[in-house]
N, C-alpha and C positions, 0 to 999 in steps of 0.2 A: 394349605396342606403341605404338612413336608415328605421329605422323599418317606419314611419308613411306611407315612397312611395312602399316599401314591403306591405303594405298592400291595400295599393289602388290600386296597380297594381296587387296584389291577385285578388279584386275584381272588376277590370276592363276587363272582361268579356263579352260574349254575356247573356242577362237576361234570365232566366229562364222558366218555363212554370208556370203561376198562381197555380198550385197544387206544385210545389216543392220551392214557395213561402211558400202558407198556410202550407204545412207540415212540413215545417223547420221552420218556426215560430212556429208554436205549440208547436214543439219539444223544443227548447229555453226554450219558455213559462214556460213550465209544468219543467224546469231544473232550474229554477229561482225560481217559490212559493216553488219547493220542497228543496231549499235552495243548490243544488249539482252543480252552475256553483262556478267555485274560485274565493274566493276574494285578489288571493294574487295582489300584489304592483310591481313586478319585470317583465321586458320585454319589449313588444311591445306594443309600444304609440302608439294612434290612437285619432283624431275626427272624429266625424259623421256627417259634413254638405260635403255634395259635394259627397256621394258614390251614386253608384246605386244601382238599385234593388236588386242585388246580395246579397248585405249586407245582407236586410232583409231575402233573402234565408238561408245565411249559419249563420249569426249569432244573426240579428235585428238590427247591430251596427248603421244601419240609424238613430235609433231613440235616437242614443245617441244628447245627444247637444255637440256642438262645442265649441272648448278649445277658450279662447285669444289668440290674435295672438302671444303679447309678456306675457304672461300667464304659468301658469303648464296645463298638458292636463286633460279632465276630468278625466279618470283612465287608466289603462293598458288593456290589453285584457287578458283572461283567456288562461292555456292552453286548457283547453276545446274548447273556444271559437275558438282557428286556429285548431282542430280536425274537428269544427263541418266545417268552410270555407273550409277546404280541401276534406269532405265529400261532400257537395253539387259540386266541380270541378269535383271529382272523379264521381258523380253520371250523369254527364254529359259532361265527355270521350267518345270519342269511345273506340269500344272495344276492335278492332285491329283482324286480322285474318293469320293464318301462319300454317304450316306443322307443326315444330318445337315450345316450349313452352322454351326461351332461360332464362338463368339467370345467370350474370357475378356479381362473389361476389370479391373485392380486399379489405383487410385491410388496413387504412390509415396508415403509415409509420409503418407499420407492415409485415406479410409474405406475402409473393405472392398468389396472389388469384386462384381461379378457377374457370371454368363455367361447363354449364349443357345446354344440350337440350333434351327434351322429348317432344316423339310423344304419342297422345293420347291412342294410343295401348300398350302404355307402355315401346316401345323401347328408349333405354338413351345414351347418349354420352355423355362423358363428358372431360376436360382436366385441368391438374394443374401441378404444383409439380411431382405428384405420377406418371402422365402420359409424361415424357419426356416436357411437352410443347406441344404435342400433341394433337389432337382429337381422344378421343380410344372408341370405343362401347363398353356397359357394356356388361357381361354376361349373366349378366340374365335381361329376361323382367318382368313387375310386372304389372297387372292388376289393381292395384292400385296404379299408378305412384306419385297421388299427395297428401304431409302429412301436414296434421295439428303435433300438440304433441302429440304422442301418437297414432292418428287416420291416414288411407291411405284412399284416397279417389278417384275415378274414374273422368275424366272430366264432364261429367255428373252431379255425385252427388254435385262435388262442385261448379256447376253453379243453383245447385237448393236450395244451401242453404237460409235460411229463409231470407225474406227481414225487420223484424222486428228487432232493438237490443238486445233485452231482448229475444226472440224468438230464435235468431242467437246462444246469449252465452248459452242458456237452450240447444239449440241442442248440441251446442261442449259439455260442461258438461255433457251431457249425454254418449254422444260415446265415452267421455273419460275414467268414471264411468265404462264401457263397454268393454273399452280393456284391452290390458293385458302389459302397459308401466309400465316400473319400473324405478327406479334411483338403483345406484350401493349400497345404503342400502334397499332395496326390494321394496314393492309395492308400490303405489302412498299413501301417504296419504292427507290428506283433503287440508292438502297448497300446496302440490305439486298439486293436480289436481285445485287448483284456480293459482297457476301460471301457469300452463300448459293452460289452459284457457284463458288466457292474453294473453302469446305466442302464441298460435294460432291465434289469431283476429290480430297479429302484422304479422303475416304471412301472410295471408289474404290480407293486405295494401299493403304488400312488395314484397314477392316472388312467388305469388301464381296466376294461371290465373282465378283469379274469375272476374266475369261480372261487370262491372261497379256501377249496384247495390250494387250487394254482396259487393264491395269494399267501398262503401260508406256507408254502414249498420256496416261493422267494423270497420271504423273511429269513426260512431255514440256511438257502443259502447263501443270504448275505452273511447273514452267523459263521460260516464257513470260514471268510476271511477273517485273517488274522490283524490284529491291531485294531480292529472296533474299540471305539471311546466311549462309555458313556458320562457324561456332562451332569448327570442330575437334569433336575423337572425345573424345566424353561416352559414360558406360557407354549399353552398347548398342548405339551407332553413331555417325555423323556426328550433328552437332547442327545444324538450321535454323531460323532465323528468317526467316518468312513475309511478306508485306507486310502486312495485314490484325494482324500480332502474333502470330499463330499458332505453334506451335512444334512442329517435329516431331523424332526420333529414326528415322536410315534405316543399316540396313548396306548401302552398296552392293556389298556382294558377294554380297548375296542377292537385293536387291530388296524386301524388307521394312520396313516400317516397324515399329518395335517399341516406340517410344513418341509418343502424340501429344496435343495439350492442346484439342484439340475431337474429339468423335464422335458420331456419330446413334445414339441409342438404339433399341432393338426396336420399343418405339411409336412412332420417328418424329421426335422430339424429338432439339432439338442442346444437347448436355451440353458444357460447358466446364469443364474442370479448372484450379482457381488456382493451385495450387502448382506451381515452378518445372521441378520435373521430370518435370510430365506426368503420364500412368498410362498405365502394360504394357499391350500390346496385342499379343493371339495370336489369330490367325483361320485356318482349317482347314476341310477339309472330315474330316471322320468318321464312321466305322459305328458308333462308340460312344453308347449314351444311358445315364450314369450310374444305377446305381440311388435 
C-alpha cells in the first residue's frame, strides 16, 4: 500500500458527527493563520478529490485540489496533519472495558520485552526477563497505579483530564512543576519539565487508559509542536519524528500508536529505546490474567 491508499483508507471511515467536523476544522483553521501547521516537502502524498467527510474532520484535506493524474501531487501532508487524522479516529474509538489495564512492550530486534497488567485498585502483575517468563504479582500496590513523567495518577484522575490541548499541557506542566521527579543530576529544570511534558502526552497516545477523548486531546497537542516530521508509512504506520527526537509509529485509521521510542514504565520510570525502530506497543484493556 502506498502512502496516497494509506491515507484514504485512514480516512475511509464512518463520518463523524457535524460538531467533530466544525471543531476539527476550526482547530486546522486557527493552525494555518497562526502559521504552526509544516511546510516541510518529505512523506505522505496525498489528493483531495474523492475523500470523505472525515478528511474535513481530522485534517480539511477535502479542500485540497486534486493532483494530475500523470502530474506531481499538490503537496505532502504535514506531520501535524496525520496527528491531527489520528486524533479525530482516536476520538471516535471505543473505549474498551476490562478487569485488567494490559500493556505488552517488545523492542524491535532488540531485548525481549515485557508486559503489565493493572487493576484499578492498584494491584500489578507483570512478566519479562526479571520474572522467569512468567506472570509474578508485584509486591506492593499503589494507589496511584497510572504515570505520566513525573506524575501518578489514579483511574479516575486520568480519565478527567482536560479535554482542551492547551488546557491538557497547562495541567501536566503543572503537576510536573509540583512533584518531586528528578534526573540523576537533581531536580527537573525548565527543559527537562518541557520534555517531561512531551513524554507524557506520548504516554497518553500509547500506554495509558485514557478515554478516547483524552486520547485524541493528546494527539491534538502533540500537533501543537512545531517541527513534527512525518517520514511516510513505515511497518506499522505513519512514521514521526518528534521535536524533542522522539519517534513514534501511528495508524491513523485507528488512532493507535503501535510503535514508540520513549515510554513510562510500571514503576514510573522513562525508558528510551535506541534502536531506530522503536519497540511494539499494545495496550488493552482485558478480563484476562495469564496463568
Amino acid at each position: 500500500m502506498n502512502d496516497l491508499q494509506t491515507l484514504r483508507a485512514a480516512l475511509a471511515i464512518d463520518e463523524p458527527s457535524q460538531d467533530v467536523v466544525d471543531r476539527s476544522r476550526h482547530r486546522l483553521q486557527n493552525r494555518i493563520r497562526g502559521g504552526r501547521v509544516s511546510r516541510r516537502r518529505t512523506g505522505w502524498l496525498v489528493a483531495g478529490a474523492g475523500l470523505t467527510a472525515a478528511a474535513a474532520a481530522a485534517v480539511a484535506i477535502a479542500a485540497m485540489p486534486a493532483a494530475p493524474v500523470d502530474g506531481p501531487p499538490s503537496r505532502t501532508v504535514s506531520g501535524q496533519e496525520v496527528l491531527l487524522v489520528a486524533a479525530t479516529a482516536a476520538e471516535r474509538s471505543p473505549e474498551g472495558s476490562g478487569t485488567y489495564w494490559h500493556v505488552k512492550v517488545a523492542e524491535v530486534g532488540g531485548a525481549a520485552g515485557y508486559e503489565y497488567w493493572t487493576k484499578p485498585d492498584g494491584q500489578m502483575w507483570t512478566k519479562g526477563p526479571k520474572t522467569g517468563g512468567k506472570v509474578m504479582p508485584m509486591k506492593t500496590h499503589s494507589a496511584t497505579p497510572f504515570s505520566l513523567v513525573g506524575v501518578d495518577l489514579t483511574l479516575g484522575q486520568l480519565r478527567a483530564l482536560p479535554r482542551d490541548p492547551e488546557a491538557l499541557k497547562a495541567w501536566i506542566a503543572g503537576a510536573i512543576e509540583r512533584g518531586d521527579a528528578r534526573t540523576s543530576a537533581g531536580t527537573f529544570t525548565p527543559s527537562d519539565r518541557e520534555q517531561a511534558g512531551l513524554q507524557s502526552l506520548i504516554s497518553l497516545v500509547s500506554t495509558l487508559p485514557a478515554t478516547p477523548e483524552v486520547r485524541a486531546t493528546a494527539f491534538r497537542a502533540i500537533a501543537g509542536y512545531p517541527g513534527v516530521e512525518n517520514l511516510g508509512t513505515v511497518p506499522g504506520g505513519l512514521g514521526l519524528v518528534l521535536p524533542n527526537g522522539e519517534r513514534l509509529v501511528v495508524d491513523p485509521a485507528t488512532g493507535r500508536v503501535n510503535r514508540t521510542s520513549v515510554f513510562v514504565t510500571i514503576d514510573g520510570a522513562v525508558y528510551k529505546v535506541a534502536g531506530p525502530a522503536g519497540a511494539r506497543i499494545n495496550a488493552e484493556w482485558t478480563d484476562t490474567l495469564p496463568e
